[in-house]
N, C-alpha and C positions, 0 to 999 in steps of 0.2 A: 282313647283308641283313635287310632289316626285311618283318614279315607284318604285315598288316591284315587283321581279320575283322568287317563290318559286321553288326548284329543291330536288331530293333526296326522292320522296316517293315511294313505291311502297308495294308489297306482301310480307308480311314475317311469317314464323312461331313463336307462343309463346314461349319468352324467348332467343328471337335472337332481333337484332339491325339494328338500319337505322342513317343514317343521313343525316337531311336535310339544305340546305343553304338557301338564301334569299341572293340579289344582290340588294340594293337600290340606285337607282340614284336620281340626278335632288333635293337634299337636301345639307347641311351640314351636314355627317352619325355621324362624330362624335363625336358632343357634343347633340345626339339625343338619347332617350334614345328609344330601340326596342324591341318589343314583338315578339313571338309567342303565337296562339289562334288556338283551335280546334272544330270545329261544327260536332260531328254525326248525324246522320240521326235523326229528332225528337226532336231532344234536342238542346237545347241553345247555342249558343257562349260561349266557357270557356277557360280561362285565361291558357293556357300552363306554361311558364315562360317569364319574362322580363328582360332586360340587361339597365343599365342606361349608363350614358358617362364614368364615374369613371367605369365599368367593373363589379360592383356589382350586382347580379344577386336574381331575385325571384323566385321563382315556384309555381305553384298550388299543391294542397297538394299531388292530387294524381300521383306526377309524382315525389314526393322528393326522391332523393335517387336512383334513375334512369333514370333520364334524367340530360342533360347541356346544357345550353345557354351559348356562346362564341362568341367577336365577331373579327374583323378583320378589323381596319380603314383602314387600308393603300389597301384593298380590299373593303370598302363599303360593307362587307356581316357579317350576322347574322348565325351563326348556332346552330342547334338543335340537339347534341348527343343523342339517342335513345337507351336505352339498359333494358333488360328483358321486355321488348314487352308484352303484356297480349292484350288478344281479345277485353278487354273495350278502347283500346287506340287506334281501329280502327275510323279516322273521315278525313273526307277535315284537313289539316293543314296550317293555314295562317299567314304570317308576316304582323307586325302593325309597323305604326309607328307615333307619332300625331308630328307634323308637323305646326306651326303658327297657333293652335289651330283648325287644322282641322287632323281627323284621315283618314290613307291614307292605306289600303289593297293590298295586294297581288292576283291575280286568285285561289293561293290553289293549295296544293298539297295530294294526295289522299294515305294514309298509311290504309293498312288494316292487322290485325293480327288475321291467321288462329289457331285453339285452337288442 
């Protein structure tokens, strides 16, 4: 059974940067392929970016070109570079990882960007 422990959010003003980690145990990290996902208040689950085993990386659209997913086997952690910030990217931020065909969440980490 795999744990995820998200870290790295907090308050920042628009057009500044965060970054957050993800620390997953209790799997094989790295021939697993892991996301980031973000839920604001009201709205949906959405796809941040994902990181596969080979290193190659996806994003949601509205984070191309400023954000990065990277990760770190030899550490078991996921990170998520955050840079120019905008107020719509205020949500819970969570690590996924699907896992023997079950997907496996983080608690979430709370970024909020003041405008």
């Amino acid at each position: 059974q795999a744990q995820l422990v998200e870290s790295g959010g907090g308050l920042v003003q628009a057009g500044g940067s965060l970054r957050l980690s993800c620390a997953v145990s209790g799997i094989i990290f790295s021939t697993n392929a892991v996301g980031w996902y973000r839920q604001a208040p009201g709205k949906q689950r959405e796809l941040v970016a994902v990181i596969i085993s080979s290193g190659i990386p996806n994003y949601g659209d509205s984070v191309k070109g400023r954000f990065t997913i990277s990760r770190d086997n030899a550490k078991n952690t996921v990170y998520l570079q955050m840079n120019s910030l905008k107020p719509e990217d205020t949500a819970v931020y969570y690590c996924n990882v699907k896992y023997r065909n079950t997907n496996y969440w983080g608690r979430g980490t709370q970024v909020a960007v003041s405008s």
